[in-house]
C-alpha positions in Angstrom: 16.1 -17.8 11.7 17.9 -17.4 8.3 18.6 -21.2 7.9 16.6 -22.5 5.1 18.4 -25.4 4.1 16.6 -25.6 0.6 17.5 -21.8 0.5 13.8 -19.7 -0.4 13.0 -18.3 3.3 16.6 -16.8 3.9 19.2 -13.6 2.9 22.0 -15.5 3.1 23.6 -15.4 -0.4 25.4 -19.1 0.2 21.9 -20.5 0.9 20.2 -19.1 -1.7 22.5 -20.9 -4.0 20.8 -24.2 -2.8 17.8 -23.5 -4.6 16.8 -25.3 -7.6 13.8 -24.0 -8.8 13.3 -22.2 -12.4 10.3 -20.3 -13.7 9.3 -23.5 -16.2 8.9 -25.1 -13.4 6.1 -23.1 -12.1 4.7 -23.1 -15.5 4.9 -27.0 -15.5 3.7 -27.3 -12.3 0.1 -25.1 -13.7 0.0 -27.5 -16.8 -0.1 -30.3 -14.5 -3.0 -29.0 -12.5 -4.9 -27.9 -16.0 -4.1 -31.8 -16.6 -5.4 -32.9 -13.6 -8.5 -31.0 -14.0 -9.4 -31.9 -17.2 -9.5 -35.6 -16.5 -11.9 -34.9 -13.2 -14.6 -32.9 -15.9 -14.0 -35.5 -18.1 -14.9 -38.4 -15.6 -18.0 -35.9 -14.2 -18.9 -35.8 -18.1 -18.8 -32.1 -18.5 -16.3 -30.2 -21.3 -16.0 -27.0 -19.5 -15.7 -24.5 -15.9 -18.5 -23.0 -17.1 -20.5 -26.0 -17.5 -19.7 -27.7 -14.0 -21.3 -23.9 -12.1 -24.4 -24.2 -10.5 -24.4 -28.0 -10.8 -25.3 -29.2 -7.8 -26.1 -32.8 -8.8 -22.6 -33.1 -8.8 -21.2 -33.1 -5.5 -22.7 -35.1 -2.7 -20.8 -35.5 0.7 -18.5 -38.2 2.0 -20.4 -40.9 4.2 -17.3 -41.3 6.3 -15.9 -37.8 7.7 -12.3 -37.2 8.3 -13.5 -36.2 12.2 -16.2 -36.4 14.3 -17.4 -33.0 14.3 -17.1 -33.0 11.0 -20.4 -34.7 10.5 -22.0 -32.5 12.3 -22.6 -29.9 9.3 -25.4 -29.4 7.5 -25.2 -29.2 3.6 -28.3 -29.8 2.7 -29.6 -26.9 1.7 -26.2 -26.0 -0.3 -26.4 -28.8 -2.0 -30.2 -28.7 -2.6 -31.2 -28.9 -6.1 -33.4 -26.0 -7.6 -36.7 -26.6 -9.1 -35.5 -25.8 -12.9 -31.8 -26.7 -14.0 -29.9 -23.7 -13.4 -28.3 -22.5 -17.0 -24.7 -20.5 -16.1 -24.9 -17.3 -18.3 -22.4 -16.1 -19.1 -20.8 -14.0 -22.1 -17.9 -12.0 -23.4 -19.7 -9.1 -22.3 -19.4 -10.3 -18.4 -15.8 -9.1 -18.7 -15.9 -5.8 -20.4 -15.5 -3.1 -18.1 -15.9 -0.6 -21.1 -12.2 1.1 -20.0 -12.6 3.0 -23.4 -15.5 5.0 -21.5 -13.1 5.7 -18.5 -11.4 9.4 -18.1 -8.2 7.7 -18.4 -8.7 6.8 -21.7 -11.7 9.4 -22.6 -9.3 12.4 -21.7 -5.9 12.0 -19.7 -4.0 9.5 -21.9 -5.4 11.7 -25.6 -4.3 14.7 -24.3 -1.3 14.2 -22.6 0.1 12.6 -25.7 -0.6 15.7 -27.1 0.8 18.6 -24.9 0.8 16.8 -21.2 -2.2 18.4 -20.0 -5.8 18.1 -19.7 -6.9 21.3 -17.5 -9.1 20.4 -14.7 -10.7 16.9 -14.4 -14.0 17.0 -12.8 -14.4 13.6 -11.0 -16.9 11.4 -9.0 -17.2 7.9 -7.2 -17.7 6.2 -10.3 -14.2 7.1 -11.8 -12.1 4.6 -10.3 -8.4 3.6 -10.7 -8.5 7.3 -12.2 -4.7 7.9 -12.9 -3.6 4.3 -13.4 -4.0 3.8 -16.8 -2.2 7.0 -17.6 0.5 5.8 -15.3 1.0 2.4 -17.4 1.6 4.4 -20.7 4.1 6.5 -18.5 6.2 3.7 -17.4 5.4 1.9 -20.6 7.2 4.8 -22.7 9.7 6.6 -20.0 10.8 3.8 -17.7 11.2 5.4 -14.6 13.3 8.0 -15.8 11.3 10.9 -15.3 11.8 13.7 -13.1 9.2 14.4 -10.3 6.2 16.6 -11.7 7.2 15.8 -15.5 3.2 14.8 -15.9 0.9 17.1 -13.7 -2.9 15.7 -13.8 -5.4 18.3 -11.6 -8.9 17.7 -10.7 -11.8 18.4 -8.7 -14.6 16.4 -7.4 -15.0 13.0 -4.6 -12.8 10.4 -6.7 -13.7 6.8 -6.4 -12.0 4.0 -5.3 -8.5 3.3 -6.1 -7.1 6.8 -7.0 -3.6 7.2 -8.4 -3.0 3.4 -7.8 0.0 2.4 -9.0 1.7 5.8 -10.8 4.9 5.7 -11.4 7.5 8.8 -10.9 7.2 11.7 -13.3 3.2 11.9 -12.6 1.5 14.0 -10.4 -2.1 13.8 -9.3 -3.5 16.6 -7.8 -6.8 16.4 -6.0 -9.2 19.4 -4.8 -11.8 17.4 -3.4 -11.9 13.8 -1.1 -11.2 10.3 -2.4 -12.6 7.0 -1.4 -10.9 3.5 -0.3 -7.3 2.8 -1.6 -6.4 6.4 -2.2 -2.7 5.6 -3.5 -2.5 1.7 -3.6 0.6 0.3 -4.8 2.1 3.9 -5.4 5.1 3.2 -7.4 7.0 6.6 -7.4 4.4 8.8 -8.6 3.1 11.9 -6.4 -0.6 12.5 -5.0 -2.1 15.8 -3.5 -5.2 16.3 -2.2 -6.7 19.2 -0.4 -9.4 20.1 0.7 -12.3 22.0 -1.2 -12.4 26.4 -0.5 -15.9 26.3 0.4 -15.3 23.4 3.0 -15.7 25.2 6.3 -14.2 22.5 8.9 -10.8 22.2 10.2 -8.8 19.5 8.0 -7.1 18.0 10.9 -10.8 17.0 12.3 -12.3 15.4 9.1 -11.6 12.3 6.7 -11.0 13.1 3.4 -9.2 9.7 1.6 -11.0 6.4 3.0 -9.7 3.3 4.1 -6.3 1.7 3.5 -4.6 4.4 1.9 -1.4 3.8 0.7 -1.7 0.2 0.7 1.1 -1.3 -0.4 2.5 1.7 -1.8 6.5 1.2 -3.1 8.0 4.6 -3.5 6.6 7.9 -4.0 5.1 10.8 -2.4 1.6 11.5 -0.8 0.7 15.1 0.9 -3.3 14.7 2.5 -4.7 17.8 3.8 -7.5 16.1 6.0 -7.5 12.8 7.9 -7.1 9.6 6.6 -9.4 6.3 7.5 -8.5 2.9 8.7 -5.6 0.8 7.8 -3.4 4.2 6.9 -0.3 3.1 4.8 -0.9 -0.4 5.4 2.1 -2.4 4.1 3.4 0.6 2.8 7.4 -0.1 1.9 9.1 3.0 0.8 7.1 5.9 0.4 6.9 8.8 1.9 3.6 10.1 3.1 2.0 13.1 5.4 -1.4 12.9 6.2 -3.0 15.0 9.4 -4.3 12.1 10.8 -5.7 9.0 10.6 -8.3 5.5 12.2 -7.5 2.7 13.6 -4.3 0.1 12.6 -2.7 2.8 11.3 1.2 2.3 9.7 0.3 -1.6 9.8 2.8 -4.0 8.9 4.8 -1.3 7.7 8.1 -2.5 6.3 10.0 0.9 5.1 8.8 4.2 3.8 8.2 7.4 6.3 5.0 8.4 7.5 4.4 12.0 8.9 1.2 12.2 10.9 0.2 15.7 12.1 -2.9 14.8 14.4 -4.7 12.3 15.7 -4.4 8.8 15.4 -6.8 5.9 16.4 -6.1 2.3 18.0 -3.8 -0.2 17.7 -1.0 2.2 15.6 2.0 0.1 14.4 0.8 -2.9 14.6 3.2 -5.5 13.2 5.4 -2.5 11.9 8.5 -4.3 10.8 10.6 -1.2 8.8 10.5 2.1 8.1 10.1 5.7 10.4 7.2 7.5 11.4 6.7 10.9 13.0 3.6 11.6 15.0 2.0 14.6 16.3 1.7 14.0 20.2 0.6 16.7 21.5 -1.5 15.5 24.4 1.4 13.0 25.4 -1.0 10.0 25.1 0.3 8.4 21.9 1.8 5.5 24.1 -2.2 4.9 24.8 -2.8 3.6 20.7 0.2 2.5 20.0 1.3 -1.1 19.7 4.1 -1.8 21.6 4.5 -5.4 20.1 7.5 -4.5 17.6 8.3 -1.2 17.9 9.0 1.6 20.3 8.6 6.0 20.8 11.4 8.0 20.7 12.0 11.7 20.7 13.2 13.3 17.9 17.3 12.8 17.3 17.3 10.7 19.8 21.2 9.6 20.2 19.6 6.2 19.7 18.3 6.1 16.7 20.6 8.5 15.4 22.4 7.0 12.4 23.6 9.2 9.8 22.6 11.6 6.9 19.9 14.5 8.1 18.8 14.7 11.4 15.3 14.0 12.3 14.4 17.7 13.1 15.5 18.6 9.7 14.0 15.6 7.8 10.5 16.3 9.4 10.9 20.2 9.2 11.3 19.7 5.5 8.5 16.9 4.9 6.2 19.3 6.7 7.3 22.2 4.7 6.4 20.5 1.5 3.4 19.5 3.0 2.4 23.4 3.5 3.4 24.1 -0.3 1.7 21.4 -1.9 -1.6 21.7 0.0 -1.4 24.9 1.5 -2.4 23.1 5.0 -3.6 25.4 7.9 -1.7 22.6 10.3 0.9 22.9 8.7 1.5 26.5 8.6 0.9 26.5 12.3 3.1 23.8 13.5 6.0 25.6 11.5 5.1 29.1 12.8 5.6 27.9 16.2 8.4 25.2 15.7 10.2 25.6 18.9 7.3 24.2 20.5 6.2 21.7 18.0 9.5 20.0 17.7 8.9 19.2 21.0 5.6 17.5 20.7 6.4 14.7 18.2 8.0 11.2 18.7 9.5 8.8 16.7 8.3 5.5 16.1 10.9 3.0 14.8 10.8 -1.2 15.0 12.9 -2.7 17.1 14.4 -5.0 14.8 14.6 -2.4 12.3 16.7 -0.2 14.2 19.0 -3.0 15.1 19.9 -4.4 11.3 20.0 -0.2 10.5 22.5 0.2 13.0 24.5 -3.0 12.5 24.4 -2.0 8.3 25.8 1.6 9.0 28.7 0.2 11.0 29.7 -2.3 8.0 29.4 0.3 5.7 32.0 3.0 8.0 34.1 0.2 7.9 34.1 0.4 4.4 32.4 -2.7 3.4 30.2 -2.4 0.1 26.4 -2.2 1.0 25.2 -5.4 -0.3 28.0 -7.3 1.7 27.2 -4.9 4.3 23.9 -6.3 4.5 24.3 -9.7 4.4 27.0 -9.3 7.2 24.9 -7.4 9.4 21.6 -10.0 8.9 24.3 -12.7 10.3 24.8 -10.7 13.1 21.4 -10.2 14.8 20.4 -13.9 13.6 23.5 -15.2 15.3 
């Protein structure tokens, strides 16, 4: 409703001024808690976390629940003591994910301090987070302030988990191969590609070739997928920008901003709580209204005088997305859709929030007025609240 009175859930500048609240505090708050633990181990006589695990002997249940039903439970055998005391092992070496063994510190980061490349990387399911270290020392030394492509990283294989997660702009990650969950998490400005191997003889638009929740949570960048994508595509994804040629179910999930190009199928449940952002889907058999979530957002064709706002017109925008789409992976779909675009324009629909549209609109019209974006903003947030 944008009226929190102690001003933390709320855009409205005059009551964000209300809150108090510094960073020390936080960190005072944490002491307190360390405090407050220490004297509970020091009444249970025990110096240490490590010492209280496994110590069952320590924790009985309360004779009187809080509720009936809560009586009811069984803890008997979780709170059953073993037949030797159980001795908590645990080292230094527990931690140690030997990173120094990892391709991202074996190869990329060595030779890309040297003459920013490293030829082709073979990889497998065991090299995961492969990019994101290289990515830190990116950020750490540029800032930001690269151009797209300054850092080109190619390589061949089925990556594991996490791939590219977190790059920042100025690297490139290209892929000839398939990835596993989290392709992309947390992109932060960087680029992926990933296509799929010569010898692989199916169509790309009818197999999975990054797992699960790709994109999650991605912030800005780009990602071009020749193949499909699994479950929970661009999940919380809030600003980047990413063609894939299809994907499962709960696809574009709480989506808050970005643009998502999808040039096939999708599954189930698409859009669910999708609160920002564009997407533009392939709907060729008219029957996306079938999987998609009608909760929050709704399907438009393209430049429709609706959600028409201003700069390029949808057409163009997704013309051009799918044109980089056929350069960077060389996608047969791709290629194919443009050949024939008279028809193919025709086929896709825009998918846009409800709300989202609204506060768009309403922020446009401020700013033709000629009112500065961030007062544009808060003037248009007081308008749909109101």
């Amino acid at each position: 409703l944008d009226t929190c009175p102690f001003g933390v859930a709320t855009q409205n500048e005059k009551l964000r001024a209300r809150f108090p609240g510094k960073p020390e505090y936080v960190e005072n708050f944490m002491k307190f808690i360390a405090q407050e633990l220490r004297e509970y181990m020091a009444k249970l006589g025990v110096r240490s976390i490590d010492e209280m695990c496994g110590r069952t002997d320590l924790l009985k249940m309360k004779e009187k629940q809080g509720f009936k039903r809560a009586g009811l439970i069984d803890l008997s055998r979780v709170l059953a003591q073993a037949d030797e005391p159980l001795e908590w092992k645990k080292t230094r070496d527990t931690f140690n994910f030997e990173l120094e063994k990892k391709l991202d510190l074996t190869t990329l980061v060595p030779n890309f301090e040297k003459d920013k490349s490293a030829g082709e990387v073979a990889i497998q399911s065991i090299d995961r987070t492969f990019g994101t270290i290289l990515g830190s020392e990116i950020q750490k030394k540029f800032g930001g302030k690269l151009e797209d492509d300054a850092y080109v990283v190619s390589c061949a294989g089925g990556a594991g988990q996490s791939f590219g997660a977190f790059i920042p702009r100025g690297l490139t990650i290209k892929l000839t191969g398939d990835a596993n969950d989290a392709f992309g998490k947390g992109l932060s400005g960087g680029k992926l590609v990933v296509t799929k191997p010569a010898d692989f003889e199916g169509e790309a638009d009818d197999n999975i070739i990054v797992g699960n929740v790709a994109l999650f949570g991605a912030t800005s960048g780009t990602a071009f997928i020749n193949g499909v994508a699994g479950e929970r595509f661009c999940v919380r994804n809030s600003g980047a920008t990413v063609v894939a040629e299809g994907c499962g179910d709960h696809g574009l999930e709480y989506m808050t901003g970005g643009t998502a190009v999808i040039l096939g199928k999708t599954g189930r449940n698409l859009c669910a709580g999708m609160s920002g952002g564009v997407a533009y889907i392939l709907d060729e058999k008219h029957d996306l209204y079938k999987v998609l979530n009608h909760e929050l957002v709704k399907s438009y064709d393209l430049d429709d005088e609706v959600t028409t706002l201003r700069g390029k017109t949808d057409e163009a925008r997704l013309k051009e997305l799918i044109e980089q789409h056929a350069e960077e992976t060389g996608s047969k779909k791709a290629k194919a859709i443009l050949a024939d675009w008279a028809h193919y324009r025709t086929c896709f629909k825009k998918i846009i929030p409800n709300d989202y549209l609204r506060i768009m609109t309403e922020i446009y019209a401020e700013e033709e007025a000629g009112v500065k974006y961030d007062e544009a903003v808060l003037a248009a947030f007081k308008k749909v609240t109101a």
